[in-house]
N, CA and C of each residue as an Amber inpcrd file, in Angstrom:
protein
   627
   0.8480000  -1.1940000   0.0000000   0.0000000   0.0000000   0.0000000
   0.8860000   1.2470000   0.0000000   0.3930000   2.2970000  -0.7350000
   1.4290000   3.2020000  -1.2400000   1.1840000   4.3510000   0.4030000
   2.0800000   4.9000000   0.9420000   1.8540000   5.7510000   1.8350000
   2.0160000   6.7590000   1.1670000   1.2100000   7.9470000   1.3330000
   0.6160000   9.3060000   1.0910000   2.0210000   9.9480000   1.3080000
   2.5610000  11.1020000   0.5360000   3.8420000  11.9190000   0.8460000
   3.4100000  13.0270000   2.3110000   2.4300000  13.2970000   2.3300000
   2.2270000  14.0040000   3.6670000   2.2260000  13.5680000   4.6840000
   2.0820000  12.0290000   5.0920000   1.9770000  10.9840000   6.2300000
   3.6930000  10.6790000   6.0400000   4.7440000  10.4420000   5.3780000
   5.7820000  10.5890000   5.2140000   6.7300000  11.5370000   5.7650000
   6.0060000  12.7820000   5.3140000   6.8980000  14.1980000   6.1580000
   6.5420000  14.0760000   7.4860000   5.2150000  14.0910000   8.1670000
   4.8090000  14.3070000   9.1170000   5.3860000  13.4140000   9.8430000
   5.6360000  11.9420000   9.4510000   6.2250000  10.8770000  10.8720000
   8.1560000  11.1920000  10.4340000   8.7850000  12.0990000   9.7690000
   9.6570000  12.5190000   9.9100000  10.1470000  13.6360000  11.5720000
   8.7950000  14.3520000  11.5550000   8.6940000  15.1220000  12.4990000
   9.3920000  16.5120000  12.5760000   9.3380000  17.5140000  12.9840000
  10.0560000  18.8560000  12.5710000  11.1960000  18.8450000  12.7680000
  12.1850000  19.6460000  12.2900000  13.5680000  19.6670000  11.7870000
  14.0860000  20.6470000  11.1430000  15.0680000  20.9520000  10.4830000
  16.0650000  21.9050000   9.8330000  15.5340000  22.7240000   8.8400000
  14.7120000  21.2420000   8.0320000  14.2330000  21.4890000   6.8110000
  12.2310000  21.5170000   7.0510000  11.8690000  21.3330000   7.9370000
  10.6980000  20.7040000   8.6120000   9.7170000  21.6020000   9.0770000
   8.8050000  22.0720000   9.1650000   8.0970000  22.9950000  10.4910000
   6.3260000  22.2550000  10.2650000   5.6710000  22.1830000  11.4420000
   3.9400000  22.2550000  11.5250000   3.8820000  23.5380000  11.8410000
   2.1650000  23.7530000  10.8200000   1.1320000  24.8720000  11.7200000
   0.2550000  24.4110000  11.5960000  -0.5930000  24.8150000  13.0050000
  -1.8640000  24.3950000  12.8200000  -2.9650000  25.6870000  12.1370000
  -2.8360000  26.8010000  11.9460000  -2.8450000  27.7370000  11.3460000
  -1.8440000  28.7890000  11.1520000  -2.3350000  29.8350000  10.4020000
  -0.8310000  30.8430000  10.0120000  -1.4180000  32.0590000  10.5950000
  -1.5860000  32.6030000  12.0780000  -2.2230000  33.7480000  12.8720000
  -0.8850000  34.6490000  12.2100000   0.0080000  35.0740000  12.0600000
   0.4550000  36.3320000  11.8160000   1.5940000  36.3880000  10.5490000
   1.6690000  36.9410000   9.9590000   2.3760000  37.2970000   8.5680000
   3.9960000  37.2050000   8.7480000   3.7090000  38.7320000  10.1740000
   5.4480000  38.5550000  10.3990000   5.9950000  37.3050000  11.1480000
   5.2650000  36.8700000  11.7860000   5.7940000  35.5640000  12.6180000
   6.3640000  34.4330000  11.8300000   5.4280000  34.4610000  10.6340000
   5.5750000  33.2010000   9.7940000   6.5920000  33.6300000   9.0520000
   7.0650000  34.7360000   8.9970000   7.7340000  35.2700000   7.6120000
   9.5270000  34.6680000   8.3980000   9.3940000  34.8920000   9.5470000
  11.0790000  34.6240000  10.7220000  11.1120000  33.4170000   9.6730000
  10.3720000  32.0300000   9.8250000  10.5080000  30.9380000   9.6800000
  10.6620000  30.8030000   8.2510000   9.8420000  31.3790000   7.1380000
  10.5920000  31.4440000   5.8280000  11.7310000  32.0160000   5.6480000
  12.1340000  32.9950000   5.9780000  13.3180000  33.4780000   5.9060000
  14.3480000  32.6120000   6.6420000  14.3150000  32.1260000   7.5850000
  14.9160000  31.1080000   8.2070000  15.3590000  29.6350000   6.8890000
  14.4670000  29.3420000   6.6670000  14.4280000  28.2500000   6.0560000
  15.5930000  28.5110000   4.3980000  15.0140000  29.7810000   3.8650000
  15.9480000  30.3130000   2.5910000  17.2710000  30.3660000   2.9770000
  17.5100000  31.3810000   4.8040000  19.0680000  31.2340000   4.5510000
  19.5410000  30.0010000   4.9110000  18.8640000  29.0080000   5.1500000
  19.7250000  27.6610000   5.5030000  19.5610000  26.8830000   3.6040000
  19.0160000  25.8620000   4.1820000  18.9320000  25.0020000   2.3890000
  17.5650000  24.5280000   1.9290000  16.5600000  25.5320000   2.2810000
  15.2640000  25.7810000   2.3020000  14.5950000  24.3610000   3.0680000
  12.7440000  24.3790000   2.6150000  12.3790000  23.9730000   4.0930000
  10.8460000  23.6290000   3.5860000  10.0920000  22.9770000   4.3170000
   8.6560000  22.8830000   3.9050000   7.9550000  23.1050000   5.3940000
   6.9860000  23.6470000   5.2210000   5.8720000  24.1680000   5.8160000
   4.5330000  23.1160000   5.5990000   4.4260000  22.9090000   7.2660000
   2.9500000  21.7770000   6.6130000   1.6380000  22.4040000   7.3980000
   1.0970000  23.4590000   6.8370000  -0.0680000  24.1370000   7.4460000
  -1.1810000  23.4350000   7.6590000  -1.7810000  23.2110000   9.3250000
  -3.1270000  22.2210000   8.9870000  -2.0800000  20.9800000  10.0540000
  -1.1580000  21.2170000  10.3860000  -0.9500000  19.5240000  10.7190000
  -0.2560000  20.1810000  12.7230000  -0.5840000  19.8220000  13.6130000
  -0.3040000  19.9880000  15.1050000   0.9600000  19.5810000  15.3680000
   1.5390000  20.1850000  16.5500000   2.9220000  19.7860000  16.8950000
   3.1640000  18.4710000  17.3110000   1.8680000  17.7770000  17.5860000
   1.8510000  16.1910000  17.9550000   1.6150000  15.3590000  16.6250000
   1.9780000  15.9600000  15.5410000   1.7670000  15.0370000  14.5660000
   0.2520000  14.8460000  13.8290000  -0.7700000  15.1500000  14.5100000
  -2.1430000  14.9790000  13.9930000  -2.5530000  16.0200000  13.0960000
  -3.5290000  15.6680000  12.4510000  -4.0420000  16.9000000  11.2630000
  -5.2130000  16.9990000  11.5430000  -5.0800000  18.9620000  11.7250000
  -6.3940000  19.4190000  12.1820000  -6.6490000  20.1780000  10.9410000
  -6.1150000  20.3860000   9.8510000  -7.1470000  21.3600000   8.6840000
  -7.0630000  22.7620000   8.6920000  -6.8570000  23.0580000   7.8550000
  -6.2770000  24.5700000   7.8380000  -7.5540000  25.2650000   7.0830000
  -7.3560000  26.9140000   7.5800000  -8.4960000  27.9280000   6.5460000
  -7.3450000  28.0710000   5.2530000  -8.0520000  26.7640000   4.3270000
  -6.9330000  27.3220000   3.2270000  -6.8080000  28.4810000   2.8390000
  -7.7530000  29.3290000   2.4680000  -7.3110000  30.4980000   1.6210000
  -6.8480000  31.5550000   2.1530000  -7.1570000  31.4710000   3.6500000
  -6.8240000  32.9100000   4.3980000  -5.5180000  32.4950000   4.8710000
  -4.8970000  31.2430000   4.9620000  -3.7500000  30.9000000   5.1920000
  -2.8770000  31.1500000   4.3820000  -3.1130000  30.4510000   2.9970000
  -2.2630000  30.7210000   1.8270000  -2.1560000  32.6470000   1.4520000
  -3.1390000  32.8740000   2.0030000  -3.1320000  34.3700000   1.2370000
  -1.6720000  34.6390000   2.2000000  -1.9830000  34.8210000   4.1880000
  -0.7230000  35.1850000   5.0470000   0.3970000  34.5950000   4.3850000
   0.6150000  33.4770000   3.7630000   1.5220000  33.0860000   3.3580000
   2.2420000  34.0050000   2.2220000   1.3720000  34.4790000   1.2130000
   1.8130000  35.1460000   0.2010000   2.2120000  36.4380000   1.0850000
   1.4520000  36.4760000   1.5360000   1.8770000  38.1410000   1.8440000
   3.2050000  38.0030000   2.9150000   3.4900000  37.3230000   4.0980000
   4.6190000  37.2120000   4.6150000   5.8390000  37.0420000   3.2500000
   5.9610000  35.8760000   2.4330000   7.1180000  36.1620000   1.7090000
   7.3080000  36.7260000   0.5340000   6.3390000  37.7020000   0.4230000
   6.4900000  38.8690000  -0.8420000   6.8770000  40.4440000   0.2520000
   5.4270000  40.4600000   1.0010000   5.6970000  41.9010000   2.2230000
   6.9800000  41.6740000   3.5690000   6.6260000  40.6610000   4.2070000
   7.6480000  40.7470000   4.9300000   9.0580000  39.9610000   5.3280000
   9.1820000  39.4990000   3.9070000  10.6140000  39.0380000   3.8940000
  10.8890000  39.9470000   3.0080000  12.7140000  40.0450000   2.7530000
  13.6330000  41.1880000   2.0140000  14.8660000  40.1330000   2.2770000
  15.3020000  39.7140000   0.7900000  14.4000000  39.7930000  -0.4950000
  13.4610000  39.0680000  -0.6900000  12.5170000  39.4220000  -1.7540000
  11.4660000  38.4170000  -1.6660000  11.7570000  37.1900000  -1.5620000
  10.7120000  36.0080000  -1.3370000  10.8240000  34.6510000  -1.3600000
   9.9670000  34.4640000  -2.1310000  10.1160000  33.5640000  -3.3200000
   9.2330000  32.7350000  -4.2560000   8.4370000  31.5610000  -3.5420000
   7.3080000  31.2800000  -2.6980000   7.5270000  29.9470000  -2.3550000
   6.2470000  29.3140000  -3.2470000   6.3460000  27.7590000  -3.0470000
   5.8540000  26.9430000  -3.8390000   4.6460000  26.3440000  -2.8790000
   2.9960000  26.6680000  -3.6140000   2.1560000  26.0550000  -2.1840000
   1.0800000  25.1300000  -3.1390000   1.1060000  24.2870000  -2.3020000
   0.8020000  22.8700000  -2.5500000  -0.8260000  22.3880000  -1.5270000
  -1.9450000  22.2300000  -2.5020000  -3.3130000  21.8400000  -1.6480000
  -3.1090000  20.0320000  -1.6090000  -3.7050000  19.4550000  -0.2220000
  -3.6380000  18.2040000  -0.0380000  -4.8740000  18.1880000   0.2380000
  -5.8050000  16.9660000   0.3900000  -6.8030000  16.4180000   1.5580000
  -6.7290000  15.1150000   1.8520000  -6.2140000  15.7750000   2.9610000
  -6.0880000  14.1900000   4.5220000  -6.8630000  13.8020000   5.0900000
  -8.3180000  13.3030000   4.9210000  -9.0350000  12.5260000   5.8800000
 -10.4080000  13.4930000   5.5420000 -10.1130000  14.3820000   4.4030000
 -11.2850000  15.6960000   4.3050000 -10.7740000  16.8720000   4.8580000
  -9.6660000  16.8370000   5.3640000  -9.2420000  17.8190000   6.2270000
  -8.2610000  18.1140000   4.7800000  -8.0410000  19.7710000   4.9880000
  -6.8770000  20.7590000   4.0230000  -6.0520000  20.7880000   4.3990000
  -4.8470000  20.6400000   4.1130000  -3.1790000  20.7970000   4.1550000
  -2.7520000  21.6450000   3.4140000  -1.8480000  22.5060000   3.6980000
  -1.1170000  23.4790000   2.6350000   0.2250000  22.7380000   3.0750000
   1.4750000  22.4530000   2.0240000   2.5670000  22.2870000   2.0600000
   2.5000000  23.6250000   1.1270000   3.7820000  24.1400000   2.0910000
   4.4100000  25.1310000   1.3600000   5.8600000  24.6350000   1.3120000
   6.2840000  25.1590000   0.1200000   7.6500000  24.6330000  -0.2350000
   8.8590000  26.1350000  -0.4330000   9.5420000  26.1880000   0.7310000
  10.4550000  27.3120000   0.7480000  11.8930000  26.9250000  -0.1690000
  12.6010000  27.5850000  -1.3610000  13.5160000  27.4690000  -1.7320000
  14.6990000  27.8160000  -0.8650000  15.9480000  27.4110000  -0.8670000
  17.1480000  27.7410000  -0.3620000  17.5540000  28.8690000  -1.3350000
  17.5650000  29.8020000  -0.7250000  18.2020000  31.5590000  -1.2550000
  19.4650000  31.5070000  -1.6940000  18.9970000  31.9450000  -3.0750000
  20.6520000  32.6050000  -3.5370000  20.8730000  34.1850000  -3.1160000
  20.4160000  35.0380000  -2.4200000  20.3650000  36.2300000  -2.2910000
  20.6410000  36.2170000  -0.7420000  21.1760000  35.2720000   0.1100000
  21.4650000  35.2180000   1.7830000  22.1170000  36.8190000   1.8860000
  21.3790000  37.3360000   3.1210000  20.9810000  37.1350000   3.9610000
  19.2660000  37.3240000   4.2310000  18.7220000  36.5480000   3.9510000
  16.9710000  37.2100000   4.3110000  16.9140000  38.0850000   5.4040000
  15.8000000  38.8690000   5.0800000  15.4560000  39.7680000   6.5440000
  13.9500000  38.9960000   6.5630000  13.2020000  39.0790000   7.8280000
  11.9840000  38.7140000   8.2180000  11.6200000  40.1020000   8.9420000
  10.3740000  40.8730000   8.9120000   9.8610000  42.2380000   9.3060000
   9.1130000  41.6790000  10.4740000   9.4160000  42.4070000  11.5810000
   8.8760000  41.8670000  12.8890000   7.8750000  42.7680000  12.9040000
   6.7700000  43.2070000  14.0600000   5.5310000  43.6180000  14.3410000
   5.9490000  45.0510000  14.3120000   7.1290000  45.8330000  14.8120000
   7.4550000  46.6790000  14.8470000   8.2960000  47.2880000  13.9370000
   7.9650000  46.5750000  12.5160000   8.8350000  47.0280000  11.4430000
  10.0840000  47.2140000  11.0260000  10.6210000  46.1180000  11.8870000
  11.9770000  45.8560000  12.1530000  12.7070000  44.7430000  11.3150000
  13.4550000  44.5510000  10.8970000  14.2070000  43.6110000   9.9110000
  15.4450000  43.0410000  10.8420000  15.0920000  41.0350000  10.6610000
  15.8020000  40.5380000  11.5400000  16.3460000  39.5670000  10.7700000
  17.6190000  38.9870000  10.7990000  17.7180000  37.6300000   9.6880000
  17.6740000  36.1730000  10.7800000  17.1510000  35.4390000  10.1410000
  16.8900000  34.1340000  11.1500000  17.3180000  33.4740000  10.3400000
  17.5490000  32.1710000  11.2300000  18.3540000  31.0260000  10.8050000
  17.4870000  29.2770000  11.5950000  17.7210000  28.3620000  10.7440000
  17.0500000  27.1800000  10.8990000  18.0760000  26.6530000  11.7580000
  17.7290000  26.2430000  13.0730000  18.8030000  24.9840000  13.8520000
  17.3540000  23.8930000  14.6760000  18.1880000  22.8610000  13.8950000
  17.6330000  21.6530000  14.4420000  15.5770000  22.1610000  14.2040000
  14.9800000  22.1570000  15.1690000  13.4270000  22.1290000  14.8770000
  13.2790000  23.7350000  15.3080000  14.1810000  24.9390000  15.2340000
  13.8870000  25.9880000  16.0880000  14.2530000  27.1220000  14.9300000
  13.6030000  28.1540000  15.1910000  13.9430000  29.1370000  13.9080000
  14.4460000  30.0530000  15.0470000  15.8300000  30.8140000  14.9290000
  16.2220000  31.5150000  15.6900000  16.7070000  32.3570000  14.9100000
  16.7240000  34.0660000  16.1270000  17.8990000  35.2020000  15.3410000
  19.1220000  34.7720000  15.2490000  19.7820000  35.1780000  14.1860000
  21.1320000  34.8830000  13.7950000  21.7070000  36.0890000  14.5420000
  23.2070000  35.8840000  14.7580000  23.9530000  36.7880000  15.0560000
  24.5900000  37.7940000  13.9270000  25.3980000  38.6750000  14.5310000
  26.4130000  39.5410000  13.3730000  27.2060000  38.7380000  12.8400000
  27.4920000  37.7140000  13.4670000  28.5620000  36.7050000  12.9280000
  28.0820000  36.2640000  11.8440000  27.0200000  35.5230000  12.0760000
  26.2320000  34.4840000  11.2360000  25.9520000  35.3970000  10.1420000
  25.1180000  36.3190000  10.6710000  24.7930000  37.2350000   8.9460000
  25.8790000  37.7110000   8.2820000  27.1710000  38.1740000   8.6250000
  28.3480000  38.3100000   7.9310000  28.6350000  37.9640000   6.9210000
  28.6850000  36.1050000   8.1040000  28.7500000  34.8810000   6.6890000
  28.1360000  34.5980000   6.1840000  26.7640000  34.5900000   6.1840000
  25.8470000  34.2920000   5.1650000  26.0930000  35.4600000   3.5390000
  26.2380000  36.6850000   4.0900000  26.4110000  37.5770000   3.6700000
  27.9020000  37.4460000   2.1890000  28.7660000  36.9170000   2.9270000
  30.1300000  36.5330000   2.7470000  30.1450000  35.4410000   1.5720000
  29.3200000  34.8420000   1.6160000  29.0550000  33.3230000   1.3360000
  28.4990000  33.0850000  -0.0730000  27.4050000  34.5730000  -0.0200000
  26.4510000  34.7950000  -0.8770000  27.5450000  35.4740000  -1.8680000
  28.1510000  36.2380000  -1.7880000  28.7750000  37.4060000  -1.9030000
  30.0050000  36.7500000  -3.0160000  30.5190000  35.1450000  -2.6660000
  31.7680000  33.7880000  -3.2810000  32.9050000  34.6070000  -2.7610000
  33.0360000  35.3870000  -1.5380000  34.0310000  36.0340000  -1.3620000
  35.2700000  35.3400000  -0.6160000  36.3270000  34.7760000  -0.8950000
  37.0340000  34.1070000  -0.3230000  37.7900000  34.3010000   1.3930000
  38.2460000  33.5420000   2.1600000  38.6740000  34.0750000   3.2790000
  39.9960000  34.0590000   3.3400000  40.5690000  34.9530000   3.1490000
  42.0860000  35.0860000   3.4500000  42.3470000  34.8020000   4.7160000
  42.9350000  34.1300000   4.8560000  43.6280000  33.9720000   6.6280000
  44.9060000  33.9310000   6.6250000  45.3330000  34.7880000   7.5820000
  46.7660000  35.0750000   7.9380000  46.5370000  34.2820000   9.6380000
  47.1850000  33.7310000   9.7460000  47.3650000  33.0920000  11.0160000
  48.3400000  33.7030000  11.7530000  48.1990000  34.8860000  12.3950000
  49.0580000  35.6180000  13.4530000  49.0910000  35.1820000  14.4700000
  49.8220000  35.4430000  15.5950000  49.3450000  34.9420000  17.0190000
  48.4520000  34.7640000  17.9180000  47.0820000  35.9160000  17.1850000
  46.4040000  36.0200000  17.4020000  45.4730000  34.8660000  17.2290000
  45.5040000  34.4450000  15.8610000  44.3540000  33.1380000  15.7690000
  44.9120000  31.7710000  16.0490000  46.5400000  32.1240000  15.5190000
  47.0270000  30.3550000  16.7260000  46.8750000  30.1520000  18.4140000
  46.7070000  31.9220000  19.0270000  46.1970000  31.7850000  20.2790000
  44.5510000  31.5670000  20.2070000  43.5460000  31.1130000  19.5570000
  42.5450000  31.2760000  19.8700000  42.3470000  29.2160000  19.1390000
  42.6250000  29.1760000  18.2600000  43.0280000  27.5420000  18.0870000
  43.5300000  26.3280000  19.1800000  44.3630000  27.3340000  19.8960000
  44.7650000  26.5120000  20.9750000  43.7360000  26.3620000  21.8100000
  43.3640000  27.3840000  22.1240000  42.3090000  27.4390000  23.3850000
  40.9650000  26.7350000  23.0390000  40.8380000  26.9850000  21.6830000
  39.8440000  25.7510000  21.3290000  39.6700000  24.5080000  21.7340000
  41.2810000  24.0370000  21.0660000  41.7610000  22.8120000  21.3930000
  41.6600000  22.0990000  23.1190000  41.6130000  23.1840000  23.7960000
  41.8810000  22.5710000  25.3160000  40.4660000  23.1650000  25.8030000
  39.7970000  24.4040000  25.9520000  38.2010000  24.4920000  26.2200000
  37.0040000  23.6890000  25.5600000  37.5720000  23.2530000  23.9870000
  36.2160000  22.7340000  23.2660000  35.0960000  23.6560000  22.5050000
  35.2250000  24.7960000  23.4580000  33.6820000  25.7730000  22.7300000
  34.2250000  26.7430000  23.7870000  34.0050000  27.8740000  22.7140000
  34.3240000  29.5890000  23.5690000  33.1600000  30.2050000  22.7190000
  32.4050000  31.2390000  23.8940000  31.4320000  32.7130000  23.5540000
  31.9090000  33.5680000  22.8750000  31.6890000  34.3290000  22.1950000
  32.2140000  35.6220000  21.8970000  33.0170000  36.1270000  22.6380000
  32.1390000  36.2670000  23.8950000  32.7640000  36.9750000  25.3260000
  34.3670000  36.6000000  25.4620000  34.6170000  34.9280000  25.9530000
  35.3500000  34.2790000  26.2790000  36.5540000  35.0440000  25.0940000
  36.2680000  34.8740000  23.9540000  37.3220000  35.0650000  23.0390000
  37.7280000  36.6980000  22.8830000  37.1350000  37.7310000  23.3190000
  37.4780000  39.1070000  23.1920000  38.3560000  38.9900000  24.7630000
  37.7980000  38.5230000  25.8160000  38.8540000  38.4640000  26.5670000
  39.7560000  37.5630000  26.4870000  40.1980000  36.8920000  26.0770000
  41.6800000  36.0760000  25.4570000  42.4560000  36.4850000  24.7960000
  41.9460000  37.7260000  23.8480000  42.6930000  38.7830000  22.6700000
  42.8250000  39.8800000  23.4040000  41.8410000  40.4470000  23.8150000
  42.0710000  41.6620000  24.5570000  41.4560000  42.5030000  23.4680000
  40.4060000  42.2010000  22.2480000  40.2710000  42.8660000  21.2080000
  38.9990000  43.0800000  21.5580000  38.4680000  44.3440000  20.5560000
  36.8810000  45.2860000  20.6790000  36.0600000  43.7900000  20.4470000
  35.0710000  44.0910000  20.7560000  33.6360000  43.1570000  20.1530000
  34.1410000  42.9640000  18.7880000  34.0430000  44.1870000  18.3020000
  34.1220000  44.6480000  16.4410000  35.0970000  43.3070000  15.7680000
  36.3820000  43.8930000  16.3550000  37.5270000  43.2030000  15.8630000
  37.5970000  41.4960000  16.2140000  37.0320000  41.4370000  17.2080000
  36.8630000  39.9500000  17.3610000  35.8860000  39.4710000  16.1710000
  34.8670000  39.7830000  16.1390000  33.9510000  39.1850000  15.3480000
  34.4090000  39.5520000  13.5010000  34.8550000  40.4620000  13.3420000
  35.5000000  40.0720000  12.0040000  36.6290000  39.0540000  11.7730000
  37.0700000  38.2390000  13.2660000  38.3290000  37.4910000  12.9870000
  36.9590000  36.5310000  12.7620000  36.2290000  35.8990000  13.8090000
  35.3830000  35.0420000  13.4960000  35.0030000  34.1540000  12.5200000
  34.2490000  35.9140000  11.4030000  33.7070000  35.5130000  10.2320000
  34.7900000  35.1810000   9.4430000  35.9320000  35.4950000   9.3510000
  37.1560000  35.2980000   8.3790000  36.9640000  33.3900000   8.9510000
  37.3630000  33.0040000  10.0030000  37.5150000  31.3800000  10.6390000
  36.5810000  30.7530000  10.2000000  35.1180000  31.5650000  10.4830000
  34.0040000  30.1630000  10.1040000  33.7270000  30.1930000   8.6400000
  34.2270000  30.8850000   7.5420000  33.6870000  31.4000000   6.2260000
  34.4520000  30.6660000   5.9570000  36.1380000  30.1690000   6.4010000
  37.2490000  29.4170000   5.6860000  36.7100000  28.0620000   6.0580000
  36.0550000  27.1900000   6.9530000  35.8070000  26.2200000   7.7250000
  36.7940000  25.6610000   8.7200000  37.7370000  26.9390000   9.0250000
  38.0620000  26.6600000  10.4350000  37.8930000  26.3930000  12.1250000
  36.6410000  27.0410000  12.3780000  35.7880000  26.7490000  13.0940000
  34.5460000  27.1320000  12.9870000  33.3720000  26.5400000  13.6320000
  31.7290000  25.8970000  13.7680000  31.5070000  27.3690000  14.3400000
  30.6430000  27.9510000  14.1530000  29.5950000  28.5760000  14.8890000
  28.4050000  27.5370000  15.1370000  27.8300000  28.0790000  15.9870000
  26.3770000  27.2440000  16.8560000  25.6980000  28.1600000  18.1120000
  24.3720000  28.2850000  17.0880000  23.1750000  29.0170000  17.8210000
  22.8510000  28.1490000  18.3970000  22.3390000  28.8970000  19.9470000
  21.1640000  28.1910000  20.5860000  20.2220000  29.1560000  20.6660000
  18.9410000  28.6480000  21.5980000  18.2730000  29.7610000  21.8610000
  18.8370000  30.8590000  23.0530000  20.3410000  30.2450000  24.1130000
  20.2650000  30.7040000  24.6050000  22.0810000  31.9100000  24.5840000
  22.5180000  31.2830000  23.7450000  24.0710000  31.3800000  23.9130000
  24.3910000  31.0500000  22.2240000  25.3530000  32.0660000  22.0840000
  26.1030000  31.1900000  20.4110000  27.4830000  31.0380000  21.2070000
  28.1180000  30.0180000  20.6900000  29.2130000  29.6870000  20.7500000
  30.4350000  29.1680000  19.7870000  31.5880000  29.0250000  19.4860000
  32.4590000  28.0640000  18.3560000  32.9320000  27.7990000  19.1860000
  33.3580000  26.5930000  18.0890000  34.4220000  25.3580000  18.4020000
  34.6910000  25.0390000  17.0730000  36.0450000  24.1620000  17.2450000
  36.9860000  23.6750000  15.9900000  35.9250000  23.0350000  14.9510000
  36.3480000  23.0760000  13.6540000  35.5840000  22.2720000  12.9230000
  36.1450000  21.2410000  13.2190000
């Protein structure tokens, strides 16, 4: 018996590439999570389906419309996305299908008209840092990373090597350098794949690749 592609995604469960709604209540909210999804390696949206896996049915059209309008109005640059009608049991599904951006860094427009770039980790759409948008920025941009390995970054390699994972914080006091100047060594390290950046919700941190 052939299983349905929507009963497929769904017992995958949310992820990188992954998200449920059980409806789409706000434009900018939804827009974090598309934009999220473009600057990583895009993403599908399964509108209509609960965080426990069950399908409750979506208002297709007033959904799909928030949808259009979050990634035309409040993403920058636009997002093309791809939306897809199902029926599961009689119940409506929207899969929306987010492309992976050639134009990184997305902005998502928050309630207060604010432009934020987010990023996909694991099942969570989070703000990216200055770091992160740099490189995304950097990335987009095919701009290569020159690295000069001064004492400066063989002292911060080492300390890798024996801490495992340093803050921002941790590493401006080890240099003795501005915020500024630290974080442009950063983006030069993680753009070459010398070391990992990693969001959480609560802390970013690197460590060695």
């Amino acid at each position: 018996m052939n299983i349905h592609p929507i009963f497929k995604l769904i017992a995958e469960g949310e992820n990188d590439t992954l998200d449920f709604k059980k409806t789409i209540s706000s434009a900018s909210k939804i827009a974090k999570t598309i934009a999220a999804f473009a600057n990583h390696k895009g993403g599908r949206l399964l509108v209509g389906v609960n965080d426990n896996k069950t399908i409750s049915g979506t208002r297709s059209e007033d959904d799909k419309y928030m949808l259009d309008l979050a990634s035309h109005f409040y993403c920058k640059p636009e997002i093309n996305i791809e939306l897809i009608d199902w029926e599961i049991g009689g119940k409506p599904v929207i899969e929306c299908i987010i492309p992976e951006g050639k134009e990184k860094p997305y902005y998502a427009k928050d309630e207060d008209g604010k432009w934020w770039v987010h990023i996909r980790v694991k099942d969570k759409t989070l703000l990216a840092s200055k770091v992160v948008v740099d490189v995304l920025r950097r990335n987009t941009n095919f701009q290569g990373a020159m690295i000069q390995y001064s004492k400066h970054e063989e002292s911060l390699l080492k300390f890798l090597e024996k801490t495992e994972k340093a803050t921002l914080k941790d590493i401006c006091k080890l240099l003795n350098f501005s915020r500024w100047r630290t974080q442009k060594m950063l983006v030069n390290l993680v753009s070459a794949g010398v070391i990992r950046n990693h969001t959480t919700e609560k802390i970013e941190f690197f460590t060695l690749s």
